[in-house]
Z-matrix of the N, CA and C atoms (Angstrom, degrees):
N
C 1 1.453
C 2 1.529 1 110.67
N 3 1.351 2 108.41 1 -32.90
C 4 1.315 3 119.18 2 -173.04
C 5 1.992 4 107.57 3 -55.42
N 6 1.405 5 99.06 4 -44.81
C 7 0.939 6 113.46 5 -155.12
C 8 1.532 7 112.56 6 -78.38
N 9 1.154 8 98.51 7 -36.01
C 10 1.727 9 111.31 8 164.09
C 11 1.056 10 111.33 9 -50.94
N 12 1.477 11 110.44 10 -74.29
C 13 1.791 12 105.38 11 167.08
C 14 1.372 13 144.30 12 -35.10
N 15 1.190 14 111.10 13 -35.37
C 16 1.643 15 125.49 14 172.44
C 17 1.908 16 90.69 15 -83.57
N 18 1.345 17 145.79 16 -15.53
C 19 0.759 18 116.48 17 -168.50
C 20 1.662 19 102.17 18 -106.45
N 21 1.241 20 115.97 19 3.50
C 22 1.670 21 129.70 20 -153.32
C 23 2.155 22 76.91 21 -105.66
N 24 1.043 23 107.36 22 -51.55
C 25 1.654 24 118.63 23 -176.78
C 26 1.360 25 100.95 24 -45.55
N 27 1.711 26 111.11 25 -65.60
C 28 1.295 27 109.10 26 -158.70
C 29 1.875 28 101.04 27 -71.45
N 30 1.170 29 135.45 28 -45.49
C 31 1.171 30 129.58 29 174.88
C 32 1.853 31 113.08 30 -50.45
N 33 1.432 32 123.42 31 -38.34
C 34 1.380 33 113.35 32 177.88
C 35 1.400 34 108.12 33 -72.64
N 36 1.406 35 122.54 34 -19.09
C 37 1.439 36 125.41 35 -175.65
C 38 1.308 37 96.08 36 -71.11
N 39 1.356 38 113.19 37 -48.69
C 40 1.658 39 107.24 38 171.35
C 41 1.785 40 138.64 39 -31.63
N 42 1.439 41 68.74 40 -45.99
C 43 1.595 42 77.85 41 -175.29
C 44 1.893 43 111.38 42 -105.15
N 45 1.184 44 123.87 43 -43.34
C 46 1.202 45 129.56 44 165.13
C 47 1.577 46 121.81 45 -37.73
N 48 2.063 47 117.04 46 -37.71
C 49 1.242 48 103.19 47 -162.48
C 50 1.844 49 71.88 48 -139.91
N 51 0.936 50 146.64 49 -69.86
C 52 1.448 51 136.96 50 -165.08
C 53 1.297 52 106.57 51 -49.68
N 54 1.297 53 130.28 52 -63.00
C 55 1.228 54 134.15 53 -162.65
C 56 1.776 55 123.37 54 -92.11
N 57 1.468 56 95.40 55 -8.12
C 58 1.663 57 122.29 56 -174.95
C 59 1.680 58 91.54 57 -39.59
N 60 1.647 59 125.18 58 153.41
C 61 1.288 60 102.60 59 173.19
C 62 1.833 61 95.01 60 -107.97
N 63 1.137 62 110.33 61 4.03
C 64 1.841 63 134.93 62 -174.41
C 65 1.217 64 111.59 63 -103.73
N 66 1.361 65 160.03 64 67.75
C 67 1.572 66 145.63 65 -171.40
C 68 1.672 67 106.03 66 -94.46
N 69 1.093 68 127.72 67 112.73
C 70 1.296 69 132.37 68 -167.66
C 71 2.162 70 90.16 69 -69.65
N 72 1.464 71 87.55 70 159.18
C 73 1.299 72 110.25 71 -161.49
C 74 1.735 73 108.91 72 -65.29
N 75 0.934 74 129.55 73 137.90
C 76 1.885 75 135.62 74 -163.41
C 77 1.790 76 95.32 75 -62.83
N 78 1.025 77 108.40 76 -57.65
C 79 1.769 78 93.45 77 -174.93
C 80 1.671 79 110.77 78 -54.06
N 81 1.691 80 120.90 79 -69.46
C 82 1.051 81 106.23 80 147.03
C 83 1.847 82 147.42 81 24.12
N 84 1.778 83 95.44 82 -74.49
C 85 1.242 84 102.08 83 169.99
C 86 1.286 85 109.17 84 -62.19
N 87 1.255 86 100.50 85 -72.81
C 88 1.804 87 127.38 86 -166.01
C 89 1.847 88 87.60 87 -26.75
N 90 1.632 89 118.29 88 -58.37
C 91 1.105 90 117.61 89 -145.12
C 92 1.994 91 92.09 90 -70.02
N 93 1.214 92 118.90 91 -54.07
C 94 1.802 93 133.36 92 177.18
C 95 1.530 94 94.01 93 -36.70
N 96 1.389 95 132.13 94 -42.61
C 97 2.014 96 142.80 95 -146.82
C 98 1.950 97 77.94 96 -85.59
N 99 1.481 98 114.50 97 -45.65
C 100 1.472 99 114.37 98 -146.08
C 101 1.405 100 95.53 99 -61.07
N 102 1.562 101 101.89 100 -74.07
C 103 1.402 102 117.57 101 -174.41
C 104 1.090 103 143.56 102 -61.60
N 105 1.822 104 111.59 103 -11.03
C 106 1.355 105 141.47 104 -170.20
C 107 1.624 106 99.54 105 -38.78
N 108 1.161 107 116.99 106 -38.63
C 109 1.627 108 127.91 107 -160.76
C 110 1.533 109 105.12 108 -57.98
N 111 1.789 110 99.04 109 -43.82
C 112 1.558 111 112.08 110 -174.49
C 113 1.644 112 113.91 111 -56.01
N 114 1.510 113 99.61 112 -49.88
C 115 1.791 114 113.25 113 -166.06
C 116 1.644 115 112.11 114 -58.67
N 117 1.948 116 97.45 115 -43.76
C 118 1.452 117 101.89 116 163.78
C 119 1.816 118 135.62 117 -63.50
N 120 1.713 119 91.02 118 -31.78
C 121 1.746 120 81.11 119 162.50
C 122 1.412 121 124.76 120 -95.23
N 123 1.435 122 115.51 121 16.28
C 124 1.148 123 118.45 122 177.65
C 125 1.797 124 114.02 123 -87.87
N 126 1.549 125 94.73 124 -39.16
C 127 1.900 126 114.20 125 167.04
C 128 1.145 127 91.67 126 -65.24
N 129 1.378 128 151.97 127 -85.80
C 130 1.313 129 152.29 128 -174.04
C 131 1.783 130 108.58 129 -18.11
N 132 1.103 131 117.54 130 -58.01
C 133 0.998 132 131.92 131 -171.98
C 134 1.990 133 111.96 132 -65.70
N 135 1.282 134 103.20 133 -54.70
C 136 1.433 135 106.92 134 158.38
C 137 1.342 136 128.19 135 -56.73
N 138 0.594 137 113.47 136 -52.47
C 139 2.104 138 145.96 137 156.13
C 140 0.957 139 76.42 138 -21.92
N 141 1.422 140 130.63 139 -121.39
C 142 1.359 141 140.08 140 -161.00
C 143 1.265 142 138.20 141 -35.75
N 144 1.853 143 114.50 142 -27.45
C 145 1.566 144 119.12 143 134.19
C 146 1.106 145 124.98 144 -53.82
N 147 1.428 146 147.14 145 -36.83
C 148 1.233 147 136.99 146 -147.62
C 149 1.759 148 79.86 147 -97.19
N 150 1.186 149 111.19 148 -44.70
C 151 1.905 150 119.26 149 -168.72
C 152 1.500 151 89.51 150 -32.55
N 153 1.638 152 115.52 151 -91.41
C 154 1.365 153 137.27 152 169.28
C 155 1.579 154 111.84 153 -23.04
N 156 1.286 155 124.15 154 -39.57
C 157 1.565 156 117.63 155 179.35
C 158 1.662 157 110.38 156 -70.08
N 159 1.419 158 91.64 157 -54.02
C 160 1.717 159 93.29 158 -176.08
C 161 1.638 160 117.18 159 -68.29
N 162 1.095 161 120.94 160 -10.58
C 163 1.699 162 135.86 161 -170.20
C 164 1.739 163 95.35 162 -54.57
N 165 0.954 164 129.03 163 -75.84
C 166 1.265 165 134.79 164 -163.45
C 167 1.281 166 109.58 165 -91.99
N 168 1.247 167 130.41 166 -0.69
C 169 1.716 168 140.61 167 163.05
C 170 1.744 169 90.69 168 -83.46
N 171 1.098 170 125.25 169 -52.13
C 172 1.615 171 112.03 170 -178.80
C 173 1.687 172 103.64 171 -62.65
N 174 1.133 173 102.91 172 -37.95
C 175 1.707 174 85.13 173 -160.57
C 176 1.546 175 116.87 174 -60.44
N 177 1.816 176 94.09 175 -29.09
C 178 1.707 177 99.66 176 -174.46
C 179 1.249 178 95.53 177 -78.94
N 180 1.427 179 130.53 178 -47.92
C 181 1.746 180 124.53 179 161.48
C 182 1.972 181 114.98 180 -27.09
N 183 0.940 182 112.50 181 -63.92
C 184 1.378 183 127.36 182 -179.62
C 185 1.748 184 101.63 183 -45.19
N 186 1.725 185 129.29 184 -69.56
C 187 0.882 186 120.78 185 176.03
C 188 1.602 187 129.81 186 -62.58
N 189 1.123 188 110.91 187 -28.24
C 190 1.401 189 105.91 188 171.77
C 191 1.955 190 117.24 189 -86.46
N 192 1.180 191 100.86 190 -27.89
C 193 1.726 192 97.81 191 153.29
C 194 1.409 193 139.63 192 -58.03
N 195 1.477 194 94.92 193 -16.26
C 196 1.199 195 96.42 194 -166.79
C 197 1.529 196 113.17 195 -110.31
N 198 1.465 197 95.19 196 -10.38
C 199 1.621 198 116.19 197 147.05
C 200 1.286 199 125.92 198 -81.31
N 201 1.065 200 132.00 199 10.15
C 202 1.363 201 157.10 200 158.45
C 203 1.122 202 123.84 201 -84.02
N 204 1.493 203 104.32 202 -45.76
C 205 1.738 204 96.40 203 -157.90
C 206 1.449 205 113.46 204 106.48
N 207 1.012 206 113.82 205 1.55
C 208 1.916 207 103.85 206 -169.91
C 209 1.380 208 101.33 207 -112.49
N 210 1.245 209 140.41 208 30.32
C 211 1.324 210 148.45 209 127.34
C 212 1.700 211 130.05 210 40.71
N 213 1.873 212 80.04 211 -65.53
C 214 1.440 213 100.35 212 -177.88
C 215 1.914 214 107.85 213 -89.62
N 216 1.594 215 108.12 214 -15.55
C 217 1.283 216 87.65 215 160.58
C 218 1.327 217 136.90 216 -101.17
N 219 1.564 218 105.67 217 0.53
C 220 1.788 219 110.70 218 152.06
C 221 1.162 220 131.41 219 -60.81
N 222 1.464 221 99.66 220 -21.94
C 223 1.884 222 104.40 221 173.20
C 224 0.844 223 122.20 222 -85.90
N 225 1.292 224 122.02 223 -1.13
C 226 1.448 225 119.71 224 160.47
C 227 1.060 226 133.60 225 -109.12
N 228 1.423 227 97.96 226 -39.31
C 229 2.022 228 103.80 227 161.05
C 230 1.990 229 97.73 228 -42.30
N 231 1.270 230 130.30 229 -63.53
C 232 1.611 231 122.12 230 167.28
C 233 1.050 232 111.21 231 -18.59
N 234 1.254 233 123.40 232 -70.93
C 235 1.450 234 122.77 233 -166.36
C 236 1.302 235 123.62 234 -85.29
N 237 1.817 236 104.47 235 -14.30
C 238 1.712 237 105.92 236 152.28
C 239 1.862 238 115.26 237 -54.35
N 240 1.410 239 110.31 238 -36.37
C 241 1.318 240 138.37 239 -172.90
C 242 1.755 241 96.52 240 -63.48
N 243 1.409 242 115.89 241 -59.43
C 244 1.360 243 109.57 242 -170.19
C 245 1.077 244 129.43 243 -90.88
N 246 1.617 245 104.51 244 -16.25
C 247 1.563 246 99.48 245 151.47
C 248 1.693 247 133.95 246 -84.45
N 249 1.085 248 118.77 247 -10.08
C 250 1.531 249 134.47 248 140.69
C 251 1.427 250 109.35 249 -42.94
N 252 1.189 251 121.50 250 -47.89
C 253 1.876 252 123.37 251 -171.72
C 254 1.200 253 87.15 252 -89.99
N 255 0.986 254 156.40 253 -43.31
C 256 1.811 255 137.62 254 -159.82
C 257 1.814 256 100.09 255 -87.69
N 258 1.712 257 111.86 256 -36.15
C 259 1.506 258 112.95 257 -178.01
C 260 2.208 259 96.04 258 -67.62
N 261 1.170 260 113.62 259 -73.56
C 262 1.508 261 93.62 260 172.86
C 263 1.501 262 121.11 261 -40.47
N 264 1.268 263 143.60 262 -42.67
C 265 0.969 264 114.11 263 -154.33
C 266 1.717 265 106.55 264 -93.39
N 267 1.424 266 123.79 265 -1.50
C 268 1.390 267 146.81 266 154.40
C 269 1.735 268 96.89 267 -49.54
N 270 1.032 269 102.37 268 -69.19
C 271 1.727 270 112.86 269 -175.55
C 272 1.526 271 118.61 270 -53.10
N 273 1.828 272 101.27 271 -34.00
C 274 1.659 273 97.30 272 174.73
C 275 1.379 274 116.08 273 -83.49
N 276 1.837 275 124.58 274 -11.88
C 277 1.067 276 143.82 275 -142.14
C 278 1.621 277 94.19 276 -102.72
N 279 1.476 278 117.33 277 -54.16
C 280 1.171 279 139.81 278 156.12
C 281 1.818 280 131.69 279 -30.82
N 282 1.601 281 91.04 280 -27.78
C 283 1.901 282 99.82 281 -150.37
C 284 1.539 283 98.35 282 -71.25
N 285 1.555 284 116.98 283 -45.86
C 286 1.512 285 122.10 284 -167.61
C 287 1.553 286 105.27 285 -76.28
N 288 1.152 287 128.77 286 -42.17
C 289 1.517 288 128.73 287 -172.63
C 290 1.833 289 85.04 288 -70.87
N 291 0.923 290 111.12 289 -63.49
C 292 2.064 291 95.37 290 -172.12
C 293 1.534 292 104.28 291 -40.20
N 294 1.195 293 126.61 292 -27.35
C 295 1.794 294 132.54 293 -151.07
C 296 1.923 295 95.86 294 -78.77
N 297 1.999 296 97.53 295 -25.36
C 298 1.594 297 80.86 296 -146.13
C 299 1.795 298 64.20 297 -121.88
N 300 0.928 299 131.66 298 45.07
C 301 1.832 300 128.84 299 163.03
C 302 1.539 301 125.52 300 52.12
N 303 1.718 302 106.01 301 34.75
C 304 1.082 303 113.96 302 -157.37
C 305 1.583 304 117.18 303 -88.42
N 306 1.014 305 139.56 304 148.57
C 307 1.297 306 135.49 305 174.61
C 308 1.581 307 132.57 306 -65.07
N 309 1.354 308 110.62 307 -5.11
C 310 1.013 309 143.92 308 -170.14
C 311 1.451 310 120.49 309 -100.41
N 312 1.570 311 112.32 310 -29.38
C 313 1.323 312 139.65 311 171.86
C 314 1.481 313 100.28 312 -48.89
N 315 1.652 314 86.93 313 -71.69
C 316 1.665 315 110.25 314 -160.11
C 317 1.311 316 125.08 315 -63.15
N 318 1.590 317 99.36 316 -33.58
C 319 1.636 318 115.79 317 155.01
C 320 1.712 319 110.06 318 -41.98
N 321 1.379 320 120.74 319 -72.46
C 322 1.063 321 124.79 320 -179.86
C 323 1.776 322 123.84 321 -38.00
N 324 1.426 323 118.64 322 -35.36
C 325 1.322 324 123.27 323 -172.77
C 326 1.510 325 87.23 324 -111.89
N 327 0.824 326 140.43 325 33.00
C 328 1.912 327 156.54 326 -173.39
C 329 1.863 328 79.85 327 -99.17
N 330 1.886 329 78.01 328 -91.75
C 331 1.633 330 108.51 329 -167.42
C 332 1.519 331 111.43 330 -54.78
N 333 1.402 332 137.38 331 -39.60
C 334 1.122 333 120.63 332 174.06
C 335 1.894 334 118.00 333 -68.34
N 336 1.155 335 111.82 334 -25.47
C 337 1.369 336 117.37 335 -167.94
C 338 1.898 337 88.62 336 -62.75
N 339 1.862 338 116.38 337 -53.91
C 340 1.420 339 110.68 338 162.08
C 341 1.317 340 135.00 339 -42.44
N 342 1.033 341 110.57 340 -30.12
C 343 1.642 342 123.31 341 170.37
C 344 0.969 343 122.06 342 -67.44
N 345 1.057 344 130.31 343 -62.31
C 346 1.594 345 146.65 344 168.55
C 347 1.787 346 103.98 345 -57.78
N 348 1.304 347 117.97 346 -36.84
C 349 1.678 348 84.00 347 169.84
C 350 1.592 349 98.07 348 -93.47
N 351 1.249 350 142.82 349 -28.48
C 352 1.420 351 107.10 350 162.08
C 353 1.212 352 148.22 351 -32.70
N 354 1.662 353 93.69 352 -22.49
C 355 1.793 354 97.67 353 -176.33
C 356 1.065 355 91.43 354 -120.51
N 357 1.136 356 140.46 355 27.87
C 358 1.796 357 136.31 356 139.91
C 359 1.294 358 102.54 357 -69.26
N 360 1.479 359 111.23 358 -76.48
C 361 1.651 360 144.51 359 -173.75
C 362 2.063 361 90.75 360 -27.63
N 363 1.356 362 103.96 361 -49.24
C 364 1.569 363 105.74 362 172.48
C 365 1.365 364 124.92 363 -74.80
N 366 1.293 365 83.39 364 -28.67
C 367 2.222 366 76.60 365 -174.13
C 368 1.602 367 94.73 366 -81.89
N 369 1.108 368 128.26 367 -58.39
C 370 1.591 369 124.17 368 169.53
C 371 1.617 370 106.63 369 -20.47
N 372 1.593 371 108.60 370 -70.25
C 373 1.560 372 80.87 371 178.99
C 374 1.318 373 136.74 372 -61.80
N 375 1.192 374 116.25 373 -23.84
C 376 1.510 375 137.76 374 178.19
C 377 1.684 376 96.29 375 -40.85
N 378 1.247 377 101.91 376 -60.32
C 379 1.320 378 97.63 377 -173.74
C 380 1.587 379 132.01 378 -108.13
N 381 1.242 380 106.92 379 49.30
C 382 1.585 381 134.32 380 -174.17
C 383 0.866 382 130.89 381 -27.90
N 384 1.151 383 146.33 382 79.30
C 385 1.561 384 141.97 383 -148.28
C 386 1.969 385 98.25 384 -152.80
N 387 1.725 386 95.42 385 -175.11
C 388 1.169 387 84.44 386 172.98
C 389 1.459 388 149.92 387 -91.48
N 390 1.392 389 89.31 388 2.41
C 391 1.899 390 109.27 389 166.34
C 392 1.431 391 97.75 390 -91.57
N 393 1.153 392 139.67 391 46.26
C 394 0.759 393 136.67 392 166.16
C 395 1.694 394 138.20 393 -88.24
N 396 1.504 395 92.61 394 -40.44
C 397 1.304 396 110.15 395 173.67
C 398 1.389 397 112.51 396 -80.74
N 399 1.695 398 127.35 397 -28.30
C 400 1.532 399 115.35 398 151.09
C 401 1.168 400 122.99 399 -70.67
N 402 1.284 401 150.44 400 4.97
C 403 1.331 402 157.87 401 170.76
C 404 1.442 403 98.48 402 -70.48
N 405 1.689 404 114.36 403 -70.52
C 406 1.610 405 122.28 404 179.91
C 407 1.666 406 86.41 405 -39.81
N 408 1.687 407 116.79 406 -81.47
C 409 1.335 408 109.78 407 -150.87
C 410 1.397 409 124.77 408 -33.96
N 411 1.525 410 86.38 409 -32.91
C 412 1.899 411 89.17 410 169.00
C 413 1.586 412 124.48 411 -63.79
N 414 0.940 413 104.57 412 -56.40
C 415 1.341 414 119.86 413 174.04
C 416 1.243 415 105.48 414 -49.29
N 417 1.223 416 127.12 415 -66.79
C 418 1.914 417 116.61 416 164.48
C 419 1.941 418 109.79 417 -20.09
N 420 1.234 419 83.36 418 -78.14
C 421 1.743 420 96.95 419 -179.95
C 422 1.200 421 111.89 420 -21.50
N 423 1.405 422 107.53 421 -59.71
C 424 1.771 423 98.48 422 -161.35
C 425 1.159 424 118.27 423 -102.16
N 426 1.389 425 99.79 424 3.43
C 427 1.943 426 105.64 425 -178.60
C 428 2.368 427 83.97 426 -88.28
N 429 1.151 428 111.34 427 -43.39
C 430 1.319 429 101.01 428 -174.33
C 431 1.835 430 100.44 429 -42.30
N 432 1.472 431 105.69 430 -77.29
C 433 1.303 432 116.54 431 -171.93
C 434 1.235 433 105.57 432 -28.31
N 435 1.402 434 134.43 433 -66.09
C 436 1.193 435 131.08 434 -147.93
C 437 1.796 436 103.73 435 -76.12
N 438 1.174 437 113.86 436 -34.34
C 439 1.981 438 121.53 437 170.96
C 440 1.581 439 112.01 438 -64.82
N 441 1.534 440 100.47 439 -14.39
C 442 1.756 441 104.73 440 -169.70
C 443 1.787 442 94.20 441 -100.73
N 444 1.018 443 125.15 442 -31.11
C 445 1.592 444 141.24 443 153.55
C 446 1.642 445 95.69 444 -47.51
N 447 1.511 446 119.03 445 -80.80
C 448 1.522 447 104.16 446 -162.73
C 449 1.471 448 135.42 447 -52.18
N 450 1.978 449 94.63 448 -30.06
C 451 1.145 450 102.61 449 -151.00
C 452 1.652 451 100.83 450 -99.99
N 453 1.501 452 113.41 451 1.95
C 454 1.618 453 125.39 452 155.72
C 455 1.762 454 109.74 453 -69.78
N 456 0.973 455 126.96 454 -32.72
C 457 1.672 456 118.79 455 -179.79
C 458 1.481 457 102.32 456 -110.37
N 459 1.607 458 129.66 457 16.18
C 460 1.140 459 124.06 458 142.17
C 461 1.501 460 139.49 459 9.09
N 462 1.938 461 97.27 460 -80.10
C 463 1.285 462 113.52 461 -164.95
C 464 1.348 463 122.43 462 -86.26
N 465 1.528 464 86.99 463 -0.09
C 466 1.746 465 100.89 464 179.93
C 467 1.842 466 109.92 465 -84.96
N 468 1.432 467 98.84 466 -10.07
C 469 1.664 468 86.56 467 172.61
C 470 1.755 469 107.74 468 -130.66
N 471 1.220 470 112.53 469 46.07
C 472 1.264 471 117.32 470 172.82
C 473 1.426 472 110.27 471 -91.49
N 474 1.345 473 102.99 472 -5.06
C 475 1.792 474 99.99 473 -173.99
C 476 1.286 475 129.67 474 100.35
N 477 1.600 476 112.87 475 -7.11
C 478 1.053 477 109.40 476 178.34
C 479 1.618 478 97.79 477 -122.70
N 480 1.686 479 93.53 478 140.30
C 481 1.338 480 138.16 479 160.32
C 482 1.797 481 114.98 480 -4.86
N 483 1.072 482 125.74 481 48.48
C 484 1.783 483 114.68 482 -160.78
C 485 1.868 484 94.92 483 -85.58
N 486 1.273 485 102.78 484 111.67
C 487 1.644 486 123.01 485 -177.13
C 488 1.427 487 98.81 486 -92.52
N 489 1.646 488 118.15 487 126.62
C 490 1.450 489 126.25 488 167.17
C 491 1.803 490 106.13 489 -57.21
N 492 1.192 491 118.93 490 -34.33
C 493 1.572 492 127.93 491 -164.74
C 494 1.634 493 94.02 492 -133.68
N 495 1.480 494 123.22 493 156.03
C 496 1.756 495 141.63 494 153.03
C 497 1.787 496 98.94 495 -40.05
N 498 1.054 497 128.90 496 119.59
C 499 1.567 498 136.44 497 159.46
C 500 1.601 499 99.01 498 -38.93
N 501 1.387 500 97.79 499 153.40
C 502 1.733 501 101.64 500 172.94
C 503 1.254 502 77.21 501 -100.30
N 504 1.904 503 107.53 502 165.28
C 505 1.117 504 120.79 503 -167.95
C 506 1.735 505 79.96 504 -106.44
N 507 1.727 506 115.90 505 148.05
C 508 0.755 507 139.91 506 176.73
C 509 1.746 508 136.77 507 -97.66
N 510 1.408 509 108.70 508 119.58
C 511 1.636 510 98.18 509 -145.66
C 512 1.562 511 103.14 510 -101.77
N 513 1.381 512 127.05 511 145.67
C 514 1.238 513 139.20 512 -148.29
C 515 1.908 514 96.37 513 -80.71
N 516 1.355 515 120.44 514 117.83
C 517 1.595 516 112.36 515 -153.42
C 518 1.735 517 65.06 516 -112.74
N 519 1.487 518 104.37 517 147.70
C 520 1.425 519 130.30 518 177.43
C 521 1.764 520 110.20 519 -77.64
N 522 1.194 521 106.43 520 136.04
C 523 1.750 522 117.40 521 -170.72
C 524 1.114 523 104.05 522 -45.71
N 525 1.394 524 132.72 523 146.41
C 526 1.855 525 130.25 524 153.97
C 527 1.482 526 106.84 525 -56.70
N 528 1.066 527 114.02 526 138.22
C 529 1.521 528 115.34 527 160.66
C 530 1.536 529 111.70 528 -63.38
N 531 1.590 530 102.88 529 147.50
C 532 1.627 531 110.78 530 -169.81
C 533 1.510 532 103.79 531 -72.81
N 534 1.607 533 98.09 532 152.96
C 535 1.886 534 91.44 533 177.67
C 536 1.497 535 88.95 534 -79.12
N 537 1.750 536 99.54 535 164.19
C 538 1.054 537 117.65 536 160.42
C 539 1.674 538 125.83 537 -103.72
N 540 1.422 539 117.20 538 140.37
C 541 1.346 540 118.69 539 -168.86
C 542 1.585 541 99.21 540 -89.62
């Protein structure tokens, strides 16, 4: 699985930042790579209101659906519910490794950004109709945008060193002499 993924990465890198015919401007990135940490605890932060808002709006949803008959759409509003709690807590999980430029961060809002259109790509079919096929298109749309967003501040958390200027080379300054007691 691993391997798919690193190979699904390196092909969108392909096309997202090598082959992009648009490359958003280098400060730009640097500045999107800096702050990334903020935007994610800010979703995190909403995330977890909306979690808590909808909690007890499903349950009274849940009981009166289920006095209904609509069954099959409580099970998903749930799992609209639990993938909302697994997408925030990705985002809170995410916030400190983005803070300190980690590769691990980006992985995280990598794989959830995949997640979340998987379970679009599913709930769309779930509910099949004839807006249906613009729903996906949407969902295409903004899952592109948002991977063409990640995969521009990329190189800023691969781990290596990205210097605005060449490092001065640094010259070996001779020890202080020890105090004496």
């Amino acid at each position: 699985m691993a391997s798919a993924l690193e190979s699904l990465e390196t092909k969108l890198n392909e096309i997202m930042v090598t082959n992009a015919p648009v490359q958003l401007p280098e400060n730009w990135r640097k500045w999107l790579a800096t702050y990334a940490w903020i935007f994610a605890l800010i979703g995190a932060v909403f995330g977890a209101f909306t979690c808590l808002a909808l909690l007890p709006l499903l349950g009274f949803a849940s009981v009166v659906g289920a006095a209904a008959g609509a069954a099959g759409f409580v099970l998903f509003a749930w799992l609209a519910l639990i993938v909302l709690i697994g997408y925030t807590v990705l985002l809170a999980v995410a916030t400190p490794k983005l803070k300190r430029l980690e590769k691990g961060g980006w992985n995280l809002i990598f794989y959830s950004t995949l997640f979340f259109f998987a379970y679009d790509v599913l709930n769309t079919i779930r509910y099949i109709s004839v807006g249906s096929i613009f729903t996906l298109i949407w969902h295409v749309i903004t899952t592109g945008i948002s991977l063409y967003f990640i995969f521009q501040v990329r190189k800023y958390f691969l781990g290596k060193k990205i210097a605005d200027a060449p490092a001065a080379k640094k010259t070996a300054e001779p020890a202080a002499p020890a105090a004496k007691k």
